[in-house]
C-alpha positions as CSV (number, residue, x, y, z in Angstrom):
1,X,0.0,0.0,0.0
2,X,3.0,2.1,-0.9
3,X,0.7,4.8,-3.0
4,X,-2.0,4.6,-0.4
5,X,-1.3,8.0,1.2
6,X,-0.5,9.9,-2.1
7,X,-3.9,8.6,-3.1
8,X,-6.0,10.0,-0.2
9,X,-4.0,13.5,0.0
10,X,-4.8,13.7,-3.8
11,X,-8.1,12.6,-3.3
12,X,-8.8,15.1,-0.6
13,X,-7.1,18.1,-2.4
14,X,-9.5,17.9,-5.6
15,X,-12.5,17.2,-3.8
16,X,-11.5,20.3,-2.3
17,X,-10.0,22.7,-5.2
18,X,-12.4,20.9,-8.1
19,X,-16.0,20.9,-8.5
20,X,-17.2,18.0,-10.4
21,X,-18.2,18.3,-13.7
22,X,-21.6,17.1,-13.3
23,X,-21.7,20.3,-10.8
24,X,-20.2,22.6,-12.9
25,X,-22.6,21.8,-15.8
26,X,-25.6,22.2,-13.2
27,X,-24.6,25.8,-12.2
28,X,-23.3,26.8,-15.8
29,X,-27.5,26.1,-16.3
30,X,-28.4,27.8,-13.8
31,X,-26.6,31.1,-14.5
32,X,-27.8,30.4,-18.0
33,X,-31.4,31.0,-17.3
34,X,-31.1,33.5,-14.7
35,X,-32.4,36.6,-15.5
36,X,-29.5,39.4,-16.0
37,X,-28.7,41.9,-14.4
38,X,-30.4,40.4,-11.2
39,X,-28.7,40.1,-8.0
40,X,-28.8,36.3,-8.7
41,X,-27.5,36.8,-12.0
42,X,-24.2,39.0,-10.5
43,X,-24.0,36.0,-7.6
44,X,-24.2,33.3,-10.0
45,X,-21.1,35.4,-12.1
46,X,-19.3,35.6,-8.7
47,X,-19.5,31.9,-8.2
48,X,-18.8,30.9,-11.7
49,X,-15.5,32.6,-11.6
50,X,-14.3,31.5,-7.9
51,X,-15.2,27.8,-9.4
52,X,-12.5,28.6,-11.8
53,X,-9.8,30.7,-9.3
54,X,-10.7,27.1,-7.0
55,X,-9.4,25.4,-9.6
56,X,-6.4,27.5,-11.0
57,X,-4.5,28.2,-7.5
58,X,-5.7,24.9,-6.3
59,X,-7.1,26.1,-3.3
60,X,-10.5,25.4,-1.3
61,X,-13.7,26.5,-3.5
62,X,-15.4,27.4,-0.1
63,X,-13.4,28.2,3.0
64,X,-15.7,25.9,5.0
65,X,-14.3,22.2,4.0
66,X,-17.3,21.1,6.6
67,X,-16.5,17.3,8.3
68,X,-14.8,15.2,5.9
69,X,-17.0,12.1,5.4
70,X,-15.3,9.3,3.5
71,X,-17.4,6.0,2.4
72,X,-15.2,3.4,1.7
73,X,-15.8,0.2,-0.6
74,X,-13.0,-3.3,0.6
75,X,-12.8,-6.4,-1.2
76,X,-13.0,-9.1,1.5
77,X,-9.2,-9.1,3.7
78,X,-8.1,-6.3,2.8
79,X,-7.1,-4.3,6.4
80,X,-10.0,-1.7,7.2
81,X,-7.7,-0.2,10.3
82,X,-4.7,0.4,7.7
83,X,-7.1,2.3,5.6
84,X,-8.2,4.3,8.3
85,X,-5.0,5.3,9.7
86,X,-4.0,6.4,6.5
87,X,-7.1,8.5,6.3
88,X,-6.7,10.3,9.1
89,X,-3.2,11.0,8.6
90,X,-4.0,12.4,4.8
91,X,-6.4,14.9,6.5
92,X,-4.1,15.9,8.9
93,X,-1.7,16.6,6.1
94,X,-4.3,17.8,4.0
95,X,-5.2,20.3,6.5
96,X,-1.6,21.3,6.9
97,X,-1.4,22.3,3.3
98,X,-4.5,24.6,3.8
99,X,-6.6,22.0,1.3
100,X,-9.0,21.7,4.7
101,X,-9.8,23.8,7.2
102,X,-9.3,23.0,10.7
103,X,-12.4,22.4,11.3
104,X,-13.0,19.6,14.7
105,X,-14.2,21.2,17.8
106,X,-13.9,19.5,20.7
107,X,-17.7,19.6,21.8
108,X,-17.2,19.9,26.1
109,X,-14.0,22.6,25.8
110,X,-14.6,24.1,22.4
111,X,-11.1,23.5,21.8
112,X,-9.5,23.3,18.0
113,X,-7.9,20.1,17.6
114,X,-5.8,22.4,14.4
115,X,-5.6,19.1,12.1
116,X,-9.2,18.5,11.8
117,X,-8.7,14.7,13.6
118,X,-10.9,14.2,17.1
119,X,-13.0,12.4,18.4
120,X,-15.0,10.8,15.6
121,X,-13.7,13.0,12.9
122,X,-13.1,12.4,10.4
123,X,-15.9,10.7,9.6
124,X,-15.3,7.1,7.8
125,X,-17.9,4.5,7.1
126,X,-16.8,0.5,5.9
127,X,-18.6,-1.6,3.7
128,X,-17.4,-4.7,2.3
129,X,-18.4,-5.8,-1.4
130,X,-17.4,-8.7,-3.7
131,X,-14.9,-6.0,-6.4
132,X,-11.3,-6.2,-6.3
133,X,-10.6,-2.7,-5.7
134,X,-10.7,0.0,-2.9
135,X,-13.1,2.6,-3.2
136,X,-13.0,5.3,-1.4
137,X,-15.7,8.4,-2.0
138,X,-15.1,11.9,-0.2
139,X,-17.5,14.4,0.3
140,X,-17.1,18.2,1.9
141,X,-20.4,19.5,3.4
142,X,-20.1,22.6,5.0
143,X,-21.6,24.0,8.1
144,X,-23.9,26.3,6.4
145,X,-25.6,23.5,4.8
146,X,-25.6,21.1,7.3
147,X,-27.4,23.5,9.6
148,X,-30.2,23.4,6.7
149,X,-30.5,19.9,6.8
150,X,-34.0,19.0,8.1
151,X,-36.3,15.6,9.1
152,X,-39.7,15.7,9.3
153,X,-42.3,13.0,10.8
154,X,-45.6,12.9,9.1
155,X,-47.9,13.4,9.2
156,X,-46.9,17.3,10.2
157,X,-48.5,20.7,9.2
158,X,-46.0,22.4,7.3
159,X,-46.1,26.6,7.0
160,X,-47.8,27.4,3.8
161,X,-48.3,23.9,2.6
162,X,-50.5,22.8,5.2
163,X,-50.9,19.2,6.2
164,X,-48.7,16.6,5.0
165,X,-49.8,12.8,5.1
166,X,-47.9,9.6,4.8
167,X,-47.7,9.7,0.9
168,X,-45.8,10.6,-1.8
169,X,-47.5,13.9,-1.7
170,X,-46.7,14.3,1.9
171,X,-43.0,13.6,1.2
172,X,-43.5,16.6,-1.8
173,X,-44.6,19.1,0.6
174,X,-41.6,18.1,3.1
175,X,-39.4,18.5,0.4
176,X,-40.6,21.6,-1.2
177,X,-40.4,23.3,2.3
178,X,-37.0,22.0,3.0
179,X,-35.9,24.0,-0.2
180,X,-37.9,27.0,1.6
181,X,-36.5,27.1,5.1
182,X,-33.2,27.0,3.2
183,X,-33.3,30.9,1.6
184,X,-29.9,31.9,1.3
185,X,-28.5,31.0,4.5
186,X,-27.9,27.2,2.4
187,X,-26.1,28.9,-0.4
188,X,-28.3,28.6,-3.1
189,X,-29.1,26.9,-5.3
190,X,-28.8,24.1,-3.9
191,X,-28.8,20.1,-4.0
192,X,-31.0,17.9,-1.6
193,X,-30.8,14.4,-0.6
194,X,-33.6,12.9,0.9
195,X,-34.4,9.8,2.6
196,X,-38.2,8.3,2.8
197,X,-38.6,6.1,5.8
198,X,-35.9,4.4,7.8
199,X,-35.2,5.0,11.4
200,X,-34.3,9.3,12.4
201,X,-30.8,8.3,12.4
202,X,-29.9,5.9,9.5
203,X,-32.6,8.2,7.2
204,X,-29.9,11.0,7.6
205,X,-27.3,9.0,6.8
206,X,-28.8,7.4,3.9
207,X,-30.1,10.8,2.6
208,X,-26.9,11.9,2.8
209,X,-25.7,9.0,0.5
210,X,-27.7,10.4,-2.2
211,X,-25.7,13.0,-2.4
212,X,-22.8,10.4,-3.7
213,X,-25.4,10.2,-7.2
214,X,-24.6,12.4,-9.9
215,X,-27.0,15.5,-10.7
216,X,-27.5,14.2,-13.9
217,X,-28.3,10.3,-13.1
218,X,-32.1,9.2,-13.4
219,X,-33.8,7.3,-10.4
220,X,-34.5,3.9,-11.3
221,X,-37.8,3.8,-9.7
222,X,-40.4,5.0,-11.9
223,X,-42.5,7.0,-8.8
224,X,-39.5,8.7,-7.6
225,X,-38.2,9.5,-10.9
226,X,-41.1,11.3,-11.3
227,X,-40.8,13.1,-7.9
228,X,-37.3,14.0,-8.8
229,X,-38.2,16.0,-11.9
230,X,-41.7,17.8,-10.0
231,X,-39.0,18.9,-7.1
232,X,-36.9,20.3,-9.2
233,X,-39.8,22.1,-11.3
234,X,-41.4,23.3,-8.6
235,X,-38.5,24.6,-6.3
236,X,-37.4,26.4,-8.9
237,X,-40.5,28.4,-9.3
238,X,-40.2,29.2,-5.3
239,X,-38.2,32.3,-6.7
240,X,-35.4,31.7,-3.6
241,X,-32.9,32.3,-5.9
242,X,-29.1,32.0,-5.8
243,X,-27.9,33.2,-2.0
244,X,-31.5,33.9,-1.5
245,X,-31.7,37.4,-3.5
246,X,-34.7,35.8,-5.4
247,X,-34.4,34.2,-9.1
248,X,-35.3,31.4,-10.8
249,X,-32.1,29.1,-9.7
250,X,-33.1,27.5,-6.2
251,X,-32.2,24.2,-6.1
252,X,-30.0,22.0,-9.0
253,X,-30.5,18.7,-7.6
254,X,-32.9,16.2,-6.1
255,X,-32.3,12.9,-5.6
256,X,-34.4,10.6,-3.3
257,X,-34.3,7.0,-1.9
258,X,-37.0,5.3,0.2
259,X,-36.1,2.3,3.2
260,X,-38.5,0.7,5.1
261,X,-40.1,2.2,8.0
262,X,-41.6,1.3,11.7
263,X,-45.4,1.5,11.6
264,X,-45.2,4.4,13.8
265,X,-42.7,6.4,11.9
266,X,-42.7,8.3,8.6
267,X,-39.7,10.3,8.5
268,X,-38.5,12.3,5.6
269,X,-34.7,13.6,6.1
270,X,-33.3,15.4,4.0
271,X,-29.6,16.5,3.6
272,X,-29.2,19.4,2.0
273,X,-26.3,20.6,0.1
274,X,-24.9,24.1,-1.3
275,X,-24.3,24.9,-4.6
276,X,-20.7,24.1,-3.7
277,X,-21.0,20.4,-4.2
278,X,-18.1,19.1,-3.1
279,X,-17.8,15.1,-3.9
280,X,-15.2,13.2,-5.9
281,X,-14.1,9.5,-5.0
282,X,-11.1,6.9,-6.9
283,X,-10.7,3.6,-6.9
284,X,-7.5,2.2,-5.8
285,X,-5.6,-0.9,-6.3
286,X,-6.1,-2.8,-3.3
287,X,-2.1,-4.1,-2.7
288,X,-0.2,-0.8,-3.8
289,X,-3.3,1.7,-3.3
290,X,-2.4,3.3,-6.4
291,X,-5.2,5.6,-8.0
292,X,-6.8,3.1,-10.9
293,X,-10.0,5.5,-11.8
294,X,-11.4,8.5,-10.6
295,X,-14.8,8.8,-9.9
296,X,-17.0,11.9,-11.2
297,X,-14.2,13.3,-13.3
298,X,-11.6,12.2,-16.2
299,X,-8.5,13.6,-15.1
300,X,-7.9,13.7,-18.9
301,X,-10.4,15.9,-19.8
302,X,-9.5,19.6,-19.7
303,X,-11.5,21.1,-17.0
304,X,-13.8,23.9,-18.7
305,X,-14.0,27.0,-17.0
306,X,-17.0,28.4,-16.2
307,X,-16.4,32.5,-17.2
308,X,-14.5,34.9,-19.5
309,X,-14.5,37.4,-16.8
310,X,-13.7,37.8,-13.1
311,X,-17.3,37.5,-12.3
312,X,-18.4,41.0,-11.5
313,X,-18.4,43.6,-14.0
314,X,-18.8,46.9,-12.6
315,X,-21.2,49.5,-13.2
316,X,-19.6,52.4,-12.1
317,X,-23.0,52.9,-9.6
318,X,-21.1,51.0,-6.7
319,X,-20.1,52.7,-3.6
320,X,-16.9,53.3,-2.2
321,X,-16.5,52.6,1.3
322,X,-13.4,53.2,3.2
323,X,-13.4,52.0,6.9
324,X,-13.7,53.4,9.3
325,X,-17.2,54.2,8.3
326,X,-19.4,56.9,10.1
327,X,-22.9,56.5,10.7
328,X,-24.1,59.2,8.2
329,X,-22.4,57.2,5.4
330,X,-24.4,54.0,6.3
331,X,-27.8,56.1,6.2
332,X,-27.1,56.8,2.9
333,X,-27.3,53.3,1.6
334,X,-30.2,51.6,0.9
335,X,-31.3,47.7,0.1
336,X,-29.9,46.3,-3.2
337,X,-26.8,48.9,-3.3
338,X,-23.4,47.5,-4.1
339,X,-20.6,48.8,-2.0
340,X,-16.8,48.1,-2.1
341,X,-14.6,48.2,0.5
342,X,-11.6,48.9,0.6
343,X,-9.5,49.1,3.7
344,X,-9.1,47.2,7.1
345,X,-11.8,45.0,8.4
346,X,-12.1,42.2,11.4
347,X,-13.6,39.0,10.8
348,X,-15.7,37.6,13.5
349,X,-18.3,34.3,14.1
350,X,-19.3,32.5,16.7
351,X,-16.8,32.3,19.7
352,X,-16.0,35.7,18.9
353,X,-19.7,36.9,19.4
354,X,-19.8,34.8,22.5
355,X,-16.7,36.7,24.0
356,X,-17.9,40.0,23.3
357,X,-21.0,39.6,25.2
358,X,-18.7,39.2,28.3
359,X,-15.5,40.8,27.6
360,X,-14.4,44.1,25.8
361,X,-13.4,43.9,21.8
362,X,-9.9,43.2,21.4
363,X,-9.6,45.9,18.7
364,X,-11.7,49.3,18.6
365,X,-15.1,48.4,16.4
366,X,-16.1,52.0,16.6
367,X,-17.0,52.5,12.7
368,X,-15.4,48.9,11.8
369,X,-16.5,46.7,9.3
370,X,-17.2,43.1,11.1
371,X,-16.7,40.2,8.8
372,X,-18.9,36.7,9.5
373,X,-16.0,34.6,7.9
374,X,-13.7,31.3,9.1
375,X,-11.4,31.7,6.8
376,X,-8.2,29.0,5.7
377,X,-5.2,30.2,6.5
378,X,-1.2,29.2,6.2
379,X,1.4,30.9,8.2
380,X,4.7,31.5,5.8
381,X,7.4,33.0,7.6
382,X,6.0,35.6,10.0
383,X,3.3,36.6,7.9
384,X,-0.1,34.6,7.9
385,X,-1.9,34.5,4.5
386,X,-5.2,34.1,3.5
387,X,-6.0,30.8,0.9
388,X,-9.4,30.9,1.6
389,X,-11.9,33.6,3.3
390,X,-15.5,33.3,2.4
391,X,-18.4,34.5,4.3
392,X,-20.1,32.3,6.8
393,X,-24.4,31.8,7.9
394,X,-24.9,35.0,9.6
395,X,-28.1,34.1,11.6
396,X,-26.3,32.4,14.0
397,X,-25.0,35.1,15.3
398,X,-28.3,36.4,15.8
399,X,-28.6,36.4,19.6
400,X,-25.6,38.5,20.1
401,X,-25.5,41.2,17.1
402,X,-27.5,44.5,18.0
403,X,-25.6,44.3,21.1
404,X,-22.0,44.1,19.1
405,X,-23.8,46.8,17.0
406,X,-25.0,48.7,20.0
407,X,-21.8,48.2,22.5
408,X,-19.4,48.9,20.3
409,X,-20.2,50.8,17.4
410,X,-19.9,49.0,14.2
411,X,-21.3,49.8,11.5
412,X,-21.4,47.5,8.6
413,X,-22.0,44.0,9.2
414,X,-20.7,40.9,6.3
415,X,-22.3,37.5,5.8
416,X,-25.0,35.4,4.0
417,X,-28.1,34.6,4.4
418,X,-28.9,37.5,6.6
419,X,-30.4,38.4,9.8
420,X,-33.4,38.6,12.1
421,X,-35.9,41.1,13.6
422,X,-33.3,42.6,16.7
423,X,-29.9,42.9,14.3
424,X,-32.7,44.9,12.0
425,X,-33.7,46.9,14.6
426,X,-30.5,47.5,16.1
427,X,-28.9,48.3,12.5
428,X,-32.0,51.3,12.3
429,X,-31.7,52.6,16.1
430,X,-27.9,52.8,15.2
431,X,-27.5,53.7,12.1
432,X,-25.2,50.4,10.7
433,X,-26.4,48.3,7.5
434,X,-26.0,43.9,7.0
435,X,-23.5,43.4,3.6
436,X,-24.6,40.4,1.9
437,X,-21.5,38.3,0.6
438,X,-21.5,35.8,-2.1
439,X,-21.4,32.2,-0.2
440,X,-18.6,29.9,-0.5
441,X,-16.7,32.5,-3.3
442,X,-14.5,31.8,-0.9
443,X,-11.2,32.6,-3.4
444,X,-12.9,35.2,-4.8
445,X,-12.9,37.2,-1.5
446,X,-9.3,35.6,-0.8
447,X,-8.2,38.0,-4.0
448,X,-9.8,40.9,-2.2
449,X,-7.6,40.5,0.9
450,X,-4.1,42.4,0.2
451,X,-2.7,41.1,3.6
452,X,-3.0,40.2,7.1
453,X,-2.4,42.7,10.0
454,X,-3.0,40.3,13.0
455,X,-4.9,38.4,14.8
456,X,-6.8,38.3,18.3
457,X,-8.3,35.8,20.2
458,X,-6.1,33.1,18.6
459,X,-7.6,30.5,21.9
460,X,-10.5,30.1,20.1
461,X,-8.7,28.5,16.7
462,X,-7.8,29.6,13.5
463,X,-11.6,29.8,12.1
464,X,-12.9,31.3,14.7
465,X,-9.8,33.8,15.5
466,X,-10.7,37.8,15.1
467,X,-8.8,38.1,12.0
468,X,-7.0,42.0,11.4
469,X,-7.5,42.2,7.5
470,X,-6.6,44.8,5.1
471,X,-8.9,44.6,1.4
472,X,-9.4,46.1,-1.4
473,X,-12.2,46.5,-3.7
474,X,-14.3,43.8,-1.0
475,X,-17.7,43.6,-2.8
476,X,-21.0,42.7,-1.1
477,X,-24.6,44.0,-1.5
478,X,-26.7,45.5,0.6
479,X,-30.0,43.2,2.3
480,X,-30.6,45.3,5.2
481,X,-30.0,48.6,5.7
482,X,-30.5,51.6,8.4
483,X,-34.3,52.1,7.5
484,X,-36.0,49.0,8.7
485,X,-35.6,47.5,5.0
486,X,-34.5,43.9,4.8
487,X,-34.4,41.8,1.7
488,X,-34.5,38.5,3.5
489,X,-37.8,39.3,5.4
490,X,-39.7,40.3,2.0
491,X,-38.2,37.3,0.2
492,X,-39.0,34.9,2.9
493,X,-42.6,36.6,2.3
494,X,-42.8,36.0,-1.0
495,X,-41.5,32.5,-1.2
496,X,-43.9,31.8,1.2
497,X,-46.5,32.7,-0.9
498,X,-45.1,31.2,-4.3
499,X,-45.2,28.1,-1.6
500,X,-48.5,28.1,-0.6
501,X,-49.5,28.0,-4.6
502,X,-48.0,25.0,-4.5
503,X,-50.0,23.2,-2.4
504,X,-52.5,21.3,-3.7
505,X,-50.8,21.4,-7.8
């Protein structure tokens, strides 16, 4: 097995860097038929082009490589532990190389393990089959869209859809608000696998297996075949749009399974997945470990790139914005304006938020730009530098931002998905607005970062660190601004509605 750890590093680094081409034919689609012009149609662009940067500087598409979950194939005798040593140790080096974020928590101290190997992570399932060969799939799922995952057990009444039986039009409805619950804080559009039946936890795990089918596969069973292609109509009629700015690209997958089921239980789970779709697998030759075939892709075939451009042509109606910003400059701007920044910023998720509701800032926020991002980062030298630096679900941080806002005087919020009722509130009383960022472009927001200028709070691990960044030309789009306005809420309220007129078609 003198290849086998070659093989998994490789493995990991293009699951990574390369989205599939079944993938990249599914979003070139769906920026196809979006409407131009739209704040879809200038996300979509984004995207496009940080599928190709992924690609060209080999680094990670989104900076949120998620759990690495590896399902591997053994011919009978071959040694399952040797296999998974070697996993673990490619991740480790994997992470090392800044292909993976550091990304296991410890769950009681919160602590960073820094190589992405703890307790149960990564995570590897075993099967045995009757083939010669190794395989061994890899898929990335980020936080963002794990969060969105959802099971329900029917029958359940569903907002806007009503009541949903123990059917196949029950298990429509769940789906159909799955995609709806998502909005943008999923990264849209995205891919869902779904699981009818089974037990709470093997349907997860089983939806999440449909995720290992390719977008453009067709379900052998004739009844879910056909649920397949209504889900995918339907959804994307839901007008969620890519990030949730509205359009007609919500979702650009859908593949389902059913088990059997307990009498009492009907649960439909359903994994869902952004538009990042990060899954490639090899088969390997089970004495040397040696990469025989890759799964998903021809390393043969050129990879296409998805744009001419660099994914957001300018108008010349964006607006400069030069930190530190002052409360009558953020008055001024108004939902659906583009604004680029240029100058410092601090990044800042979870722990950080946590902190700051106990402890002073590390750094003054008065008129700062706050940045929801986990970003990848390699320390060369002295200097720390950014390979990956995406933004990350904002409404997490729900609980704790009008009081950042409020405390300590920032003024311009950056994430996805947006935010609730009090950040809204708070961002009017103060006079601060919520920047929408493009999910998962995570290299395409690397290329806005011109360096690092330090870090705080280093405890808490390199994603959730309070990064000291200095950018240039950092474009994001107002969704909420200082006047009560908030594109999220009025999208949520018309999807809603679009959803409720799907409810008896």
């Amino acid at each position: 097995m003198q290849f086998l750890s070659t093989s998994l590093i490789e493995l990991i680094t293009q699951t990574s860097t390369n989205l599939p081409p079944d993938v990249r034919q599914a979003m070139g689609i769906a920026a196809a038929v979006e409407t131009p012009a739209t704040q879809s149609s200038q996300a979509l662009n984004v995207i496009l082009s940080n599928i190709d940067m992924a690609n060209d500087d080999e680094g990670p598409i989104c900076q949120d490589t998620g759990m690495p979950t590896f399902q591997v194939h053994t011919p009978v005798g071959v040694n399952q532990i040797t296999i998974k040593k070697a996993i673990r140790a490619a991740v480790a080096e994997a992470t090392r190389r800044g292909k993976l974020r550091p990304n296991s928590v410890d769950s009681i101290t919160g602590e960073n393990s820094g190589d992405n190997l703890g307790e149960e992570t990564p995570v590897i399932h075993f099967e045995q089959w009757e083939e010669d060969e190794i395989e061994i799939s890899l898929i990335l799922k980020g936080g963002g869209c794990e969060n969105k995952n959802i099971q329900y057990s029917l029958p359940a009444n569903l907002d806007h859809l009503g009541r949903a039986d123990r059917n196949l039009e029950g298990v429509r409805k769940c789906i159909l608000h799955a995609v709806w619950q998502a909005q943008g804080q999923g990264c849209a559009p995205g891919a869902l696998g779904v699981c009818i039946g089974s037990d709470r936890a093997h349907g997860y795990a089983l939806a999440k297996n449909q995720l290992l089918r390719t977008l453009d596969d067709t379900n052998p069973h004739p009844d879910l075949a056909r649920l397949e292609a209504e889900i995918m109509d339907e959804a994307n009629r839901l007008g969620v749009g890519a990030m949730g700015f509205g359009g007609k690209a919500s979702v650009i997958g859908c593949k389902i399974m059913a088990a059997n089921r307990l009498p009492a239980s009907f649960f439909v789970s359903v994994a869902y997945e952004c538009w990042a779709f990060r899954r490639l697998g090899v088969r390997l030759d089970a004495t040397s470990g040696a990469i025989a075939k890759w799964l998903y892709r021809d390393p043969e075939r050129p990879v296409e790139r998805m744009t001419k451009g660099e994914g957001f042509a300018l108008s010349g109606r964006e607006v400069i914005l030069n930190p530190p910003l002052t409360e009558a400059q953020m008055r001024a701007l108004k939902v659906g304006d583009v604004v680029l920044i240029s100058g410092e910023m601090f990044t800042g998720r979870d722990a950080v938020h946590a902190h700051l509701m106990k402890n002073p800032p590390p750094v003054d926020l008065n008129g700062a730009v706050l940045y929801h991002c986990g970003p990848v980062m390699l320390k060369q030298g002295d200097q720390w530098v950014v390979k990956a630096a995406g933004p990350t679900t904002s409404i997490r941080e729900e609980p704790y931002q009008a009081d950042v806002i409020r405390n300590y005087g920032v003024r311009a919020v950056i994430g996805k998905g947006g935010m609730g009722p009090r950040t809204l509130a708070a961002l009017k009383e103060c006079g601060a607005v919520y920047l929408n960022g493009i999910g998962g472009a995570a290299q395409y927001y690397a290329r806005a970062v011109e360096r690092v200028l330090g870090v705080n709070l280093m405890e808490f691990g390199i994603p959730e660190a309070m990064w000291h960044l200095k950018v240039n030309n950092f474009m994001a789009i107002v969704t909420m601004d200082a006047h009560g306005n908030s594109l999220h809420a009025d999208l949520e309220k018309s999807t809603g509605e679009a959803l409720k007129a799907l409810q008896t078609v």
